[in-house]
ROSE-368866 format. One record per residue (C-alpha): chain; residue in one letter; z, x, y. Coordinates in steps of 0.001 Angstrom, whole numbers. Layout:
% ROSE-368866
+-------+-----+---------+---------+---------+
| chain | res |      up |    east |   north |
+-------+-----+---------+---------+---------+
|     A |   A |       Z |       X |       Y |
...
+-------+-----+---------+---------+---------+
//
This chain:
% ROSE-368866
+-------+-----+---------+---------+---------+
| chain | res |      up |    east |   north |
+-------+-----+---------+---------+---------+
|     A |   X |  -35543 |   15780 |    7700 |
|     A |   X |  -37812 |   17669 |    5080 |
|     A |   X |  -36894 |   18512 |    1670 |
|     A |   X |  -36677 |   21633 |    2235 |
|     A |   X |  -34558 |   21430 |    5378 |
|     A |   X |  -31735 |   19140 |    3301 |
|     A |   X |  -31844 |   21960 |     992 |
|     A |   X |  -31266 |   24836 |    3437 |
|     A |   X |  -28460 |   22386 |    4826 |
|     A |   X |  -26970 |   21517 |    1281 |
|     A |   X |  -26880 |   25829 |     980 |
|     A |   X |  -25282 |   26006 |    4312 |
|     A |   X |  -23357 |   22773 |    5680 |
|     A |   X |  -22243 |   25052 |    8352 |
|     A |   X |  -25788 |   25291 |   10061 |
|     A |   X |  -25545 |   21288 |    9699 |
|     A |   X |  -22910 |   21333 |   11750 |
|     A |   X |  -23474 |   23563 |   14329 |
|     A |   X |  -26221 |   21670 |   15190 |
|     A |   X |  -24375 |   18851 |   16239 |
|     A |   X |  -23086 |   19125 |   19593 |
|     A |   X |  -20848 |   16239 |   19286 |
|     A |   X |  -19445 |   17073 |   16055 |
|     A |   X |  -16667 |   19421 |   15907 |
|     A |   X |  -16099 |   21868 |   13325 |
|     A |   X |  -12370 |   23014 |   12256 |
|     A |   X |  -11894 |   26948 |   12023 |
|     A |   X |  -11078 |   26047 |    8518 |
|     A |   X |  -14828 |   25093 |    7444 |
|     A |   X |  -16355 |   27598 |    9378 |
|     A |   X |  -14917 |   30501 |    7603 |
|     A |   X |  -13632 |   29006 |    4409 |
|     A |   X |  -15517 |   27040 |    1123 |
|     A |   X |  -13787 |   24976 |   -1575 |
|     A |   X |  -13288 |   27737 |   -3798 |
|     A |   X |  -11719 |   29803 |   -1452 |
|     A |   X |   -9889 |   27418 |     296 |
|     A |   X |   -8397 |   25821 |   -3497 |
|     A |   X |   -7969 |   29786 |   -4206 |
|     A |   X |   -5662 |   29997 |    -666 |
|     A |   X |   -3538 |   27603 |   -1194 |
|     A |   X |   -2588 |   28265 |   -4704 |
|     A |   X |   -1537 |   31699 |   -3306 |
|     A |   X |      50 |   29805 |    -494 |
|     A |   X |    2166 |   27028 |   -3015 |
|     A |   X |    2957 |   29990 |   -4955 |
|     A |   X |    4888 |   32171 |   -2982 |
|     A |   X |    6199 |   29450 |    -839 |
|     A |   X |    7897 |   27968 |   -4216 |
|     A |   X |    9105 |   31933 |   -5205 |
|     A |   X |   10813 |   31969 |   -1725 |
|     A |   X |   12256 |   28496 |   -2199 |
|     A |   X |   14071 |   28842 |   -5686 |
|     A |   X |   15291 |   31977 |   -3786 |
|     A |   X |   16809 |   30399 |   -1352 |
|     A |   X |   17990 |   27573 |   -3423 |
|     A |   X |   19731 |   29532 |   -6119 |
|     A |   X |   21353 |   32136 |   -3234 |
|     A |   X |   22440 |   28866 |   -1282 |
|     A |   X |   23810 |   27457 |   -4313 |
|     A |   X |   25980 |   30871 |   -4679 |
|     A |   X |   27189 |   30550 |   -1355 |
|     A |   X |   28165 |   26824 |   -1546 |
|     A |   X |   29917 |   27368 |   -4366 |
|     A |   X |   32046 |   30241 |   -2925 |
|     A |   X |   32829 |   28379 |     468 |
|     A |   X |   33965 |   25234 |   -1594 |
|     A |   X |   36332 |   27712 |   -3879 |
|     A |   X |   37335 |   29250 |    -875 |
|     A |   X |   38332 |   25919 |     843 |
|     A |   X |   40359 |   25231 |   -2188 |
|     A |   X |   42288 |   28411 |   -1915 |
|     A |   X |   43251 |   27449 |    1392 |
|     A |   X |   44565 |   24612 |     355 |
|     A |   X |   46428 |   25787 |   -2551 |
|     A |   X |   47813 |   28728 |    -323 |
|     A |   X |   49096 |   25826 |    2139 |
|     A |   X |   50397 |   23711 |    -610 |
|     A |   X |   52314 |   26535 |   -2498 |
|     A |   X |   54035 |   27408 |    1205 |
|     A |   X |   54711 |   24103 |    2109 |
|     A |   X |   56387 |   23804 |   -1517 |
|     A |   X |   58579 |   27017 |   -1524 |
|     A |   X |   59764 |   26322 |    1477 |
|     A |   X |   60890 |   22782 |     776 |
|     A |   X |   62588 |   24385 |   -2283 |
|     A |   X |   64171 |   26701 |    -451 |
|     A |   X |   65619 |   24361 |    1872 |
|     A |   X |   66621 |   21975 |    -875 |
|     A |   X |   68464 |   24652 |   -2426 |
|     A |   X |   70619 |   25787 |    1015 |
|     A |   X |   68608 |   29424 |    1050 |
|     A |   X |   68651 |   29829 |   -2537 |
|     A |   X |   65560 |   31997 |   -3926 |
|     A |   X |   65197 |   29903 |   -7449 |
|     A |   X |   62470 |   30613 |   -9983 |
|     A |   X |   60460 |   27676 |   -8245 |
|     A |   X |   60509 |   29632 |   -5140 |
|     A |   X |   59442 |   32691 |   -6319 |
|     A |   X |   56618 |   31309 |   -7750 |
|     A |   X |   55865 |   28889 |   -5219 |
|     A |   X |   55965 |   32326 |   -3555 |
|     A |   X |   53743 |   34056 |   -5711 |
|     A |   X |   51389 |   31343 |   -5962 |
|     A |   X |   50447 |   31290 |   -1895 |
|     A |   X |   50149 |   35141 |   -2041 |
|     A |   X |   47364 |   35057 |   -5053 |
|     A |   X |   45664 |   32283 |   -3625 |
|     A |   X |   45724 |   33494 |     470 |
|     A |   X |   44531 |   37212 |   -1243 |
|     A |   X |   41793 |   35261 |   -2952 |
|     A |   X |   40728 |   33341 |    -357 |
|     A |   X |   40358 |   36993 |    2250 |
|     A |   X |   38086 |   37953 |    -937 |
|     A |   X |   35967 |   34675 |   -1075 |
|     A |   X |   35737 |   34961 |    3097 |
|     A |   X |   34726 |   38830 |    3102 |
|     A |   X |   31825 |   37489 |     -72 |
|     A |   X |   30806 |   34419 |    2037 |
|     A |   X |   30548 |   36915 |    5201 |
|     A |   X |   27815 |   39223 |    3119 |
|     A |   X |   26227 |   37013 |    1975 |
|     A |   X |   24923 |   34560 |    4435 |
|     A |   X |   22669 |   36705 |    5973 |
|     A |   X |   21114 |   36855 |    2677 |
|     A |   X |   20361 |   33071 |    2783 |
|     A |   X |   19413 |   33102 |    6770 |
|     A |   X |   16699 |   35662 |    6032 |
|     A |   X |   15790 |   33614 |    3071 |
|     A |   X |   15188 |   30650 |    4747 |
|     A |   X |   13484 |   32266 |    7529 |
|     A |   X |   11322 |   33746 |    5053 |
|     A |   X |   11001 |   30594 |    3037 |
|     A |   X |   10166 |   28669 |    6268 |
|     A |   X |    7462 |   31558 |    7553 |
|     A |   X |    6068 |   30665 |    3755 |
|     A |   X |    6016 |   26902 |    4264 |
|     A |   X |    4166 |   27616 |    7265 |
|     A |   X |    1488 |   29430 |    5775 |
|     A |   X |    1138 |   26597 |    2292 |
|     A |   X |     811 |   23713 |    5594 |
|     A |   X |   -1610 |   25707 |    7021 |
|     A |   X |   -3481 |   26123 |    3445 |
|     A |   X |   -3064 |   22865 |    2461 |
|     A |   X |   -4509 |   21303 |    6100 |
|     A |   X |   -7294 |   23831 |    5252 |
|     A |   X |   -8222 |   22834 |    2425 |
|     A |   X |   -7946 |   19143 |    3087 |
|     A |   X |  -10544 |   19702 |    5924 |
|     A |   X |  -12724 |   21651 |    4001 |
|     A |   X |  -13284 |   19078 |     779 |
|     A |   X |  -13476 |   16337 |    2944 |
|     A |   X |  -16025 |   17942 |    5540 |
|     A |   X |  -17789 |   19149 |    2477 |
|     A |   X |  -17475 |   15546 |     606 |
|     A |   X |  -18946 |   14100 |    3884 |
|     A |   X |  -22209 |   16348 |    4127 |
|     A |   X |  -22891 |   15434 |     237 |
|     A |   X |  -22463 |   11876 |     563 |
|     A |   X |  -24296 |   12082 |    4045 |
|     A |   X |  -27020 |   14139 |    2196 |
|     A |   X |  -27273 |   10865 |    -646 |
|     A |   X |  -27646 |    8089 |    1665 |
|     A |   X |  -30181 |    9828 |    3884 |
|     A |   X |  -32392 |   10950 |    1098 |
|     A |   X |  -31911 |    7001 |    -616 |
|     A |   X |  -35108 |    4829 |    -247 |
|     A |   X |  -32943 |    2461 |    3031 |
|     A |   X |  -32969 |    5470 |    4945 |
|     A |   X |  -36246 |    5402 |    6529 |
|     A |   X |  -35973 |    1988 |    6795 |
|     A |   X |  -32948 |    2801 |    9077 |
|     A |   X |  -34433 |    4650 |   10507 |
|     A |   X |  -37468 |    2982 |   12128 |
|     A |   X |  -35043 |     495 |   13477 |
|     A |   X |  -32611 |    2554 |   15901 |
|     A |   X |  -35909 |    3621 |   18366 |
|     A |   X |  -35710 |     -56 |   19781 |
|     A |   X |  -32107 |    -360 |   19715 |
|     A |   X |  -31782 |    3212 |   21249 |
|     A |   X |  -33991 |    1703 |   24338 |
|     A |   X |  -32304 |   -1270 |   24832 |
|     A |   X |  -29276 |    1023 |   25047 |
|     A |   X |  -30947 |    3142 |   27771 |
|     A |   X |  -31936 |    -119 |   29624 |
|     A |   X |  -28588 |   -1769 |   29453 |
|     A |   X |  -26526 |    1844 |   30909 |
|     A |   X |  -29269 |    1686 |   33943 |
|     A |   X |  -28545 |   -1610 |   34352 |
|     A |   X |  -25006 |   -1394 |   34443 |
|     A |   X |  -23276 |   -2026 |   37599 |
|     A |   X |  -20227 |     263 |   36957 |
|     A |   X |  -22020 |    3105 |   36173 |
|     A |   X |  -24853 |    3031 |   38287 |
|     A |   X |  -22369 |    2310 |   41109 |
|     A |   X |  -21557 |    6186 |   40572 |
|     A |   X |  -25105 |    7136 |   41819 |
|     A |   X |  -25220 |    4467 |   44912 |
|     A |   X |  -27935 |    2602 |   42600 |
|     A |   X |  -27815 |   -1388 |   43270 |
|     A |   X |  -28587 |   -2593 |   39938 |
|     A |   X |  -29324 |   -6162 |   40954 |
|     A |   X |  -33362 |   -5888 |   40573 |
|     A |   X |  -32193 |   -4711 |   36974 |
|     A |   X |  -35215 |   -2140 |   36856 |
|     A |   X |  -33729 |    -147 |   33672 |
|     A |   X |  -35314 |    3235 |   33376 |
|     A |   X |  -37015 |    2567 |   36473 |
|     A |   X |  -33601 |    3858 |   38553 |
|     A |   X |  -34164 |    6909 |   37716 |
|     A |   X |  -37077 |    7938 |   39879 |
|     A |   X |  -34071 |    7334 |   42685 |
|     A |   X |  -32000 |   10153 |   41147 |
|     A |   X |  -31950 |   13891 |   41405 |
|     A |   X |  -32601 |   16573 |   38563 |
|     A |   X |  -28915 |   16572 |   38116 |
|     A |   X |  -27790 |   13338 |   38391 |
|     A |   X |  -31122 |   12371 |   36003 |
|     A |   X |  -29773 |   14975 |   33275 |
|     A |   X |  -25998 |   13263 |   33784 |
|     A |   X |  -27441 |   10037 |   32576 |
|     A |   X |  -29642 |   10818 |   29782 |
|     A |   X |  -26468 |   12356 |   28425 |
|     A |   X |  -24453 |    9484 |   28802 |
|     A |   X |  -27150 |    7610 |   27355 |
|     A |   X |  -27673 |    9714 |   24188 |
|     A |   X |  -23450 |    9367 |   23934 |
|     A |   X |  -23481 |    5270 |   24114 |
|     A |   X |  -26307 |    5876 |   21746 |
|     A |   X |  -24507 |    7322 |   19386 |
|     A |   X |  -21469 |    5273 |   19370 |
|     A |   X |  -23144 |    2360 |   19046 |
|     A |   X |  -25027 |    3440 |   15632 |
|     A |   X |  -21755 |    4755 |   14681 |
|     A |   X |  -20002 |    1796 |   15293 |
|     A |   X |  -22084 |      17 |   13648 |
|     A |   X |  -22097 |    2259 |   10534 |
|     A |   X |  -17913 |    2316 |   10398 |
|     A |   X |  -17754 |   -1489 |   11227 |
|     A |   X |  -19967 |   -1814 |    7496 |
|     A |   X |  -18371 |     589 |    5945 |
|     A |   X |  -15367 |    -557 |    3118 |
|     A |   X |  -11965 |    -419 |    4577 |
|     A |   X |  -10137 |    3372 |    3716 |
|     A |   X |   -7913 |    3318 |     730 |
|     A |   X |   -5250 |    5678 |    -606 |
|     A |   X |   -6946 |    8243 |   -2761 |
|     A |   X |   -5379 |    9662 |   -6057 |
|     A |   X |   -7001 |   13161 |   -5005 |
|     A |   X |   -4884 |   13329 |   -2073 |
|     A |   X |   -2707 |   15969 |   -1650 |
|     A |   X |    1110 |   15735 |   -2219 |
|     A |   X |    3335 |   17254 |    -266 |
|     A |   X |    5949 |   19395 |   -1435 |
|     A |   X |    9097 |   18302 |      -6 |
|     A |   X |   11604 |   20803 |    1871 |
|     A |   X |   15172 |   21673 |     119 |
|     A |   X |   17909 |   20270 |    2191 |
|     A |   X |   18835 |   24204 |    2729 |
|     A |   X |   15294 |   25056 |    4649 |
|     A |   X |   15639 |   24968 |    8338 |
|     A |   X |   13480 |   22842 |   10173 |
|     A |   X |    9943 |   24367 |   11218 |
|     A |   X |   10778 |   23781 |   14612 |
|     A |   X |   13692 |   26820 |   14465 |
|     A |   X |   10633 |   29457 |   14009 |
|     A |   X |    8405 |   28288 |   16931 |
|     A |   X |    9443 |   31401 |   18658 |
|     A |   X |    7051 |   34209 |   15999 |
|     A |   X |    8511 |   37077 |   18055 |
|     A |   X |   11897 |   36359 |   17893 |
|     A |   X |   11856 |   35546 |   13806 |
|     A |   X |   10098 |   38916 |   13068 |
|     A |   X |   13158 |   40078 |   15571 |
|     A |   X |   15833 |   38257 |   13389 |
|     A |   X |   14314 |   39496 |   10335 |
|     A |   X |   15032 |   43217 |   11043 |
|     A |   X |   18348 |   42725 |   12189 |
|     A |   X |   19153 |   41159 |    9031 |
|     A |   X |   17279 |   43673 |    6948 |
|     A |   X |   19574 |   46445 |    8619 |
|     A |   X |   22272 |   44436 |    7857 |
|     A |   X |   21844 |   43941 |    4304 |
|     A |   X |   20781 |   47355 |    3891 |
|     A |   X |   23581 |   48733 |    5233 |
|     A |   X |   25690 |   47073 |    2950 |
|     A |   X |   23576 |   48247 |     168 |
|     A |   X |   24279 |   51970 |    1454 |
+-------+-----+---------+---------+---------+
//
């Protein structure tokens, strides 16, 4: 590769890419770069965090009121079951521990109708929140996996770029044409695979099989050729390369609140965006 071609490949990684058949290229690094992909998921972290201490502090609210509302219940049922063991006690008699007793179950069941009818507004608050705040932790995942790509896809050209251009390279070079043949040889003279093309590889001819094949069958081979090729040299290049290690630049996940819903309740996109209107008319007709 020329100077001038590493450049125009530096400029455009893309174009790299695309010219390798056998290397796929995510969506992600096709129509994103660092910058925008960094600038994405900032957004992305952002709002998903707004919509999460949303959720958290409404949830919070909620808790709070079933838990009081519990407790009314209970001290409802205790002030009954108390009166009326006074009242029995006392052979009928309405004494000032009754009445209270009494009074005390009334405030406490008319409290607890008023922390039920609060609880029943507002948990369609929190169920659009944390369909909203799981539709946002969709989109920072998706960011996030996006940008992850990107840097290392981008990290992986550069450091590409180095060793090619280092003074081994050549060197390298010159040395995969007879490997590459022996290669070729070996997958003609491979019983298996030859078997494919009724081709008795016993006279081990190499190349020399394939003046017995068609067009067709001729172009299935030196594909399968320039494959094993390229495994092998890329074996060979991962089997010398240093064992992965955790990096520090890896990204950390933000972990979900105990009140988010798992992603797997929003699989269904058409029936969310469904939900979410019917509790938008809800809310708003309360609001009305």
């Amino acid at each position: 590769m020329t100077t001038t071609n590493q450049q125009q490949y530096l400029a455009d990684p893309v174009d790299l890419l695309s010219s390798i058949r056998q290397f796929p290229i995510p969506v992600s690094v096709k129509v994103l770069n660092q910058e925008k992909a960094s600038a994405r998921l900032d957004q992305a972290i952002n709002d998903y965090r707004e919509k999460r201490d949303e959720l958290a502090n409404t949830n919070e609210t909620l808790e709070k009121l079933r838990k009081t509302h519990r407790a009314l219940l209970e001290q409802s049922k205790a002030a009954e079951k108390a009166w009326k063991q006074d009242f029995m006690s006392s052979h009928g008699k309405q004494s000032k521990s009754v009445l209270e007793q009494q009074k005390q179950q009334a405030e406490s069941r008319v409290q607890a109708e008023q922390h039920e009818d609060m609880i029943r507004l507002l948990e369609p608050k929190v169920e659009q929140l944390q369909l909203l705040t799981a539709l946002a932790r969709q989109t920072y995942e998706s960011a996030a996996q996006a940008a992850k790509e990107v840097h290392a896809y981008s990290a992986l050209l550069q450091n590409m770029q180095e060793l090619a251009t280092a003074e081994q390279a050549q060197a390298v070079r010159d040395c995969l044409e007879p490997m590459f043949e022996h290669v070729a040889i070996e997958t003609c003279n491979d019983p298996l695979y030859m078997a494919q093309f009724g081709i008795d590889t016993s006279k081990r001819l190499g190349r020399g099989f394939l003046s017995h094949l068609n067009r067709e069958e001729t172009q299935q081979v030196d594909h399968d050729i320039e494959q094993r090729q390229l495994a092998a040299i890329g074996a060979l290049f991962l089997k010398l390369l240093p064992l992965p290690h955790p990096s520090d630049k890896q990204q950390t996940v933000i972990p979900a609140l105990s009140c988010e819903i798992p992603k797997d309740a929003i699989q269904n996109s058409m029936a969310t965006v469904r939900r979410l209107k019917e509790l938008e008319a809800a809310l708003a007709s309360v609001s009305a």
